[in-house]
C-alpha positions in Angstrom: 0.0 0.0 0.0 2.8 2.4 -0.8 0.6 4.5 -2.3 -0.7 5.4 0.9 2.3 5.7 2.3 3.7 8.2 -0.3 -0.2 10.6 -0.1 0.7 10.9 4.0 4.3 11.3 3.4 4.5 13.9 1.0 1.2 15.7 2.1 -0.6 14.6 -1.6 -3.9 14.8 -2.6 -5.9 12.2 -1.2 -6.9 10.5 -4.4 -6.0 7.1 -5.7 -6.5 7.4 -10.0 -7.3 4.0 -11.3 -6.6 2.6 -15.1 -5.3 -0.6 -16.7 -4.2 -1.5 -19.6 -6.3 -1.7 -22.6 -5.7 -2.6 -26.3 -4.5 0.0 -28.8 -7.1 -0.9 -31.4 -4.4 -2.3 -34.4 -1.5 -2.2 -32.1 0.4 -4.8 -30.4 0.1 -3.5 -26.9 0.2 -6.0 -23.7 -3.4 -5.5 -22.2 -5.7 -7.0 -19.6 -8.0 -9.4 -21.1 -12.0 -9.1 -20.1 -11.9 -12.3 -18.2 -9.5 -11.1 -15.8 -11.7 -8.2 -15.2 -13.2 -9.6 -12.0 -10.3 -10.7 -9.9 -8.7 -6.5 -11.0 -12.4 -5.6 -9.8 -11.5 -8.1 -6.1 -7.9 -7.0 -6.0 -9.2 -3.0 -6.3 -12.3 -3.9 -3.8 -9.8 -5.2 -1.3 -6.9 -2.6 -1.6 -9.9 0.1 -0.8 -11.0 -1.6 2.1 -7.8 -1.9 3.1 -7.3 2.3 2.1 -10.2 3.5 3.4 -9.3 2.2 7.2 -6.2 4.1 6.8 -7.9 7.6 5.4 -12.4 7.0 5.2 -12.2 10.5 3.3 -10.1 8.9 0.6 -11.4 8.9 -3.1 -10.7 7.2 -5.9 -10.8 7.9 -9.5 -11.2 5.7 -12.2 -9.9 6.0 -15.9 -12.2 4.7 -18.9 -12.4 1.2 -18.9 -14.1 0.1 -15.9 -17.3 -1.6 -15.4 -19.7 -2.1 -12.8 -19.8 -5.8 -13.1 -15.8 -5.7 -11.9 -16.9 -4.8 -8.2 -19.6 -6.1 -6.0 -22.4 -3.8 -4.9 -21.0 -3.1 -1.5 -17.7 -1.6 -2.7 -19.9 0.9 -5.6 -22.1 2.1 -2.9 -18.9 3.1 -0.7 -17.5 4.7 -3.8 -20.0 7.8 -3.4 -19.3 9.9 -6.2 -16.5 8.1 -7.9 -19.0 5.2 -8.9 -20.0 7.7 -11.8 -17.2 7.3 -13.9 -17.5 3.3 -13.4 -19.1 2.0 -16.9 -19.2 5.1 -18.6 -17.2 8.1 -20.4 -17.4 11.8 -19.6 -17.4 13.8 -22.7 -15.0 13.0 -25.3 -11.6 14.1 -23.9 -9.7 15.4 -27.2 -5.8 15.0 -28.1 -4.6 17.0 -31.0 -1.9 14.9 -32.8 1.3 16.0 -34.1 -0.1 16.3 -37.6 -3.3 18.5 -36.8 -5.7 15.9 -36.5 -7.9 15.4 -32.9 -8.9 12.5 -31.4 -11.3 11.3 -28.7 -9.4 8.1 -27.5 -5.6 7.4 -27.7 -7.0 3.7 -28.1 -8.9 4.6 -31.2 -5.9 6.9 -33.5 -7.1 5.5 -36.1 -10.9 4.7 -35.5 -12.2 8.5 -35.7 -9.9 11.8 -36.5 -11.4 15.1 -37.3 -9.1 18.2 -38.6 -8.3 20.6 -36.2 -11.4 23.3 -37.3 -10.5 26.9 -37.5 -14.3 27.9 -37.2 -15.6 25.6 -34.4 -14.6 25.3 -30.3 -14.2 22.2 -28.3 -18.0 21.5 -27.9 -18.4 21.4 -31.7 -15.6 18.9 -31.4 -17.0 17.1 -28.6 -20.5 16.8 -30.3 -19.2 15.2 -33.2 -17.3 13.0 -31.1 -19.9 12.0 -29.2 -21.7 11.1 -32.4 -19.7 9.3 -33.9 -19.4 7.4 -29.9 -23.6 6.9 -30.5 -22.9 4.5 -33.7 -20.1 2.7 -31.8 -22.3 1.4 -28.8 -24.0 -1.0 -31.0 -21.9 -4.1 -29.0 -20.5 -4.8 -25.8 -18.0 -6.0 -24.4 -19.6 -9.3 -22.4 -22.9 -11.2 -24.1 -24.4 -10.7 -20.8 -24.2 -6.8 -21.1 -27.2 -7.5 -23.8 -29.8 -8.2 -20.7 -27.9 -5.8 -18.3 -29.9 -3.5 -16.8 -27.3 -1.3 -15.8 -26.6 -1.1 -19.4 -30.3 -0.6 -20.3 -30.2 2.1 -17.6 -27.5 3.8 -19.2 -25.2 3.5 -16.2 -22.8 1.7 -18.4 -22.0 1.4 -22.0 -21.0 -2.2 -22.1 -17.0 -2.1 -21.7 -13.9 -0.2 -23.4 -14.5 0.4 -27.0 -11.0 -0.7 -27.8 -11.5 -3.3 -25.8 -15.2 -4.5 -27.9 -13.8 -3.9 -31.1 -10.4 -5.5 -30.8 -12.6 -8.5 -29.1 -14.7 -7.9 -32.4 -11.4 -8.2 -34.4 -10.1 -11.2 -33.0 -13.1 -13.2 -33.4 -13.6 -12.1 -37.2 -9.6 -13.0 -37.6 -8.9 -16.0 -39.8 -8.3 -19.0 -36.6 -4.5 -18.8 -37.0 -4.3 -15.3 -36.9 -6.4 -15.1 -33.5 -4.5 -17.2 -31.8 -1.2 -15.4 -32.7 -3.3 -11.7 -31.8 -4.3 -13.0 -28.3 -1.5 -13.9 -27.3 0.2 -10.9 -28.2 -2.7 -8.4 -27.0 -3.6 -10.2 -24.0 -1.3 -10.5 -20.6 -3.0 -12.3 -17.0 -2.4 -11.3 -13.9 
């Protein structure tokens, strides 16, 4: 719990961000596969149990990615207002890339780029990102997210969208070109 240690020893903010590793859509990135989602979702649950007897007014904030299904009920109801952020995106968050172009996703370079507009703000930008985020949602990242009422709810969108569509990608792969994909996209705990 060094973590911990460091936030009381150096007087930090008490917040603990959260991410993991998820697939660069056409990249050859090490990331967490889906079915290791639940024992990250035990490991996080237990390390703020642990946390939150060291410092109750501790919070934690958690990167895109997440999913309520990771954590039991208990540990989302403690989360107060971080839960939020669990299962969805904010607005699109926008990178400009060396070449002009913007992005929504460093996951996605190469899913959806607009030109950097001379004419039009951020939440021109944003819109059309969130458009284009509307199509995407079409699957998800687990079959079960199909009956989910959370999903249904719109308290989550059904998983990464890196993470659906390079799940998407690998099963539409020929057989011998999946195998050689997961094992080079996917690491364990």
């Amino acid at each position: 719990d060094f973590m911990l240690d460091l936030i009381e020893d150096y007087g930090l903010l008490r917040i603990v961000r959260l991410g993991f590793a998820r697939p660069v859509l056409g990249g050859s990135n090490h990331a967490l596969h889906p079915r290791h989602y639940p024992a990250l979702g035990r490991l996080v649950t237990e390390f703020g149990q642990r946390a939150w007897q060291r410092d109750p007014d501790l919070r934690f904030v958690f990167d895109c990615g997440w999913v309520p299904c990771m954590f039991p009920e208990k540990f989302l109801a403690a989360l107060r207002e971080s839960r939020s952020a669990i299962g969805r995106c904010g607005l699109p968050l926008l990178d400009i890339l060396s070449n002009g172009q913007v992005i929504s996703c460093y996951l996605l370079p190469e899913h959806h780029q607009e030109p950097l507009p001379l004419t039009h703000d951020v939440a021109w930008l944003q819109a059309r990102f969130a458009q284009q985020r509307e199509r995407d949602q079409l699957s998800w990242l687990y079959p079960a997210c199909a009956d989910c009422h959370r999903r249904r709810n719109g308290q989550c969108i059904g998983g990464c969208l890196a993470q659906r569509m390079a799940v998407l990608q690998a099963v539409s792969a020929p057989r011998s070109r999946r195998r050689a994909s997961a094992s080079l996209r996917t690491e364990s705990l």
